[in-house]
N, C-alpha and C positions, 0 to 999 in steps of 0.2 A: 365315136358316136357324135353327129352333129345336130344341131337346132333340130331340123324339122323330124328327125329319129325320134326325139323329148319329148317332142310336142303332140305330134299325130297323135296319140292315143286320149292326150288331154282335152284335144278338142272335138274326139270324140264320145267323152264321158260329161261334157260341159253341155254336149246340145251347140258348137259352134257353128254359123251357117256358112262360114267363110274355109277356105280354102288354107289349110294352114299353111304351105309353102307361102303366100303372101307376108306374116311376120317372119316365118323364118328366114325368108331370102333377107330380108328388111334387117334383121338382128345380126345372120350373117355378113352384110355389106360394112354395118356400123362397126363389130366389132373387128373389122379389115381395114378397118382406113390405117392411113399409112403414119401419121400420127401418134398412135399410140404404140407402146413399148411394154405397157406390164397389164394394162384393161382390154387383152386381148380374148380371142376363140381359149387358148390355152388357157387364161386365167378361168373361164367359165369350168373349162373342161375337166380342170383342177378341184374345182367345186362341186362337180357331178359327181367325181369322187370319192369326197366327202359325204356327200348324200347319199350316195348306192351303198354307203357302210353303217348309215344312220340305223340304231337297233328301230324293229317294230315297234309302234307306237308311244317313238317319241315326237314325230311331226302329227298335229292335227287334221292338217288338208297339205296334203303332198302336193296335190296340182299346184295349188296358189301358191306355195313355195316354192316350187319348180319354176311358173312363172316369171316368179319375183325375183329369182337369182337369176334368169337368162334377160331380166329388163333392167337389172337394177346399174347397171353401165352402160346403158346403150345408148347414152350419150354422154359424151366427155369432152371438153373443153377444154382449153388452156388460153387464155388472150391475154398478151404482153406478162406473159409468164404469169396470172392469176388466174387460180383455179374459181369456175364460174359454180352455177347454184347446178350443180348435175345432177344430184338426185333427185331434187325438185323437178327437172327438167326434163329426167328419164323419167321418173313417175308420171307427167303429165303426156307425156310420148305415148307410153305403153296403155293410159285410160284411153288417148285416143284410138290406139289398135286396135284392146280387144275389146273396144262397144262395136267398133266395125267390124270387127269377127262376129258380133252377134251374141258375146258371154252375158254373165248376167249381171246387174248392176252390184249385188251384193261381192259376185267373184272381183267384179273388177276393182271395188272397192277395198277388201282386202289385200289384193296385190299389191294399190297402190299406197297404202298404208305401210307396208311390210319393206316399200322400194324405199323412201322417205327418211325410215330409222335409218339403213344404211350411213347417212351421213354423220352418224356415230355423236351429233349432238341433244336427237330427240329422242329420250327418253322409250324404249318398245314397253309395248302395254300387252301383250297378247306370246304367249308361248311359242306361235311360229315367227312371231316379230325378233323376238331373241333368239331363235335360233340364226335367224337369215343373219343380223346384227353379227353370231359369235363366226358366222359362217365364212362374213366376208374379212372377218379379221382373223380364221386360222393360220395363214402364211405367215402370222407376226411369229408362229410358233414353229416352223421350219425349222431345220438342222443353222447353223450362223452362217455356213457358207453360201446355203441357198438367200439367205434373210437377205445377204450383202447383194446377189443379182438383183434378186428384188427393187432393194432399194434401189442399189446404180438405173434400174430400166425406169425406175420412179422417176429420175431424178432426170432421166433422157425425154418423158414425155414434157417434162417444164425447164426444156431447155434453153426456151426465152426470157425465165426468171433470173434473176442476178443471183451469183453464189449467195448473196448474205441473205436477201431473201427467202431463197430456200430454205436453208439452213433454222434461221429464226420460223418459219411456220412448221416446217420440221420437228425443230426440237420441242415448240409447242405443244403441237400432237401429241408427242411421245411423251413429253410429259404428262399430260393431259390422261395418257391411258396409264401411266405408271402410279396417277394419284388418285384412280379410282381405288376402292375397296377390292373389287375384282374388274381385271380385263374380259372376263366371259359372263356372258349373265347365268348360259344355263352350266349345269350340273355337268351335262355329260363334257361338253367342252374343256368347263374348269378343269375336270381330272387330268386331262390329256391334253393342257395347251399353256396353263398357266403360266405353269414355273418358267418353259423356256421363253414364251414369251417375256417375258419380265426381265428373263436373261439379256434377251435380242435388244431389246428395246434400251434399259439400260446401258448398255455397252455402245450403242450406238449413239446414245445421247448423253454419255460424258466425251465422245468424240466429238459432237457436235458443240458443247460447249467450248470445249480447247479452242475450236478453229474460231466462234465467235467471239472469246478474250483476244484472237493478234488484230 
């Protein structure tokens, strides 16, 4: 299934006056550039997923979460190995879109709200905010083997970073998620992602410290 499969229906229940191949083609181009390694077509596809298994009436507004998951990478960065303001920057991309699609200020608003949390340091306020938020951190709960592609294809997109650099904002993060109360905000996630998460992440980042004591 590709972008504009998702989408047709959406902007036809939106009232969109635009053409939706326009985003779609636009969202497929982005997530082809030849730069990235793990925020690719796959990584979305992987999430759609997750969402077509979501039980009834745990998402609020499906469209705007659909939305929000097909925007919330479509732009990614890397300069001199530093990862730039992306979701700020995917959020301000996609408001631009879909006003030129013709959505309405309220939908737009909400998607770009929901793109935002993504960067895992703003706090979500709203039930499809924390879904998107547990949504784009399900992979941390992967079997180890797949965690470890993962990471390596992570580690390929900032491969103008220095090893130690990486490493240290690396193991930041991962601490960062391992000193939360919980890695998932919502319910259904925590059941089904916690523990291995916790798993993954740990084990990866006592590896990360070894390497950053030589």
């Amino acid at each position: 299934m590709n972008i504009l499969t998702r989408i047709e229906p959406i902007w036809r229940r939106q009232g969109a006056t635009q053409d939706p191949a326009i985003f779609a083609n636009e969202m497929e181009r982005r997530y082809r550039e030849p730069h990235r390694r793990h925020h690719t077509l796959n990584h979305l596809a992987q999430g759609w997923e997750v969402i077509d298994q979501l039980p009834p009436g745990l998402i609020q507004s499906s469209d705007e979460l659909e939305v929000a998951w097909i925007g919330h990478d479509s732009v990614f960065e890397v300069i001199d190995g530093v990862y730039q303001l992306n979701e700020i920057n995917s959020g301000q991309l996609i408001v631009e879109m879909l006003l030129q699609a013709g959505l309405s200020d309220q939908f737009v608003r909400s998607v770009y709200d929901q793109i935002i949390r993504t960067d895992h340091k703003t706090v979500p306020e709203t039930n499809d905010q924390r879904l998107i938020v547990d949504l784009d951190l399900f992979q941390l709960a992967v079997p180890a083997v797949d965690f470890d592609i993962n990471y390596r294809s992570i580690r390929e997109e900032f491969a103008q970073a220095p090893e130690k650099l990486f490493n240290v904002r690396t193991a930041s993060f991962f601490q960062q998620m391992l000193d939360r109360q919980r890695v998932y905000y919502t319910d259904y996630f925590f059941r089904r992602c916690e523990a291995r998460a916790r798993e993954n992440l740990d084990r990866r980042l006592r590896t990360l410290k070894i390497m950053l004591e030589n």
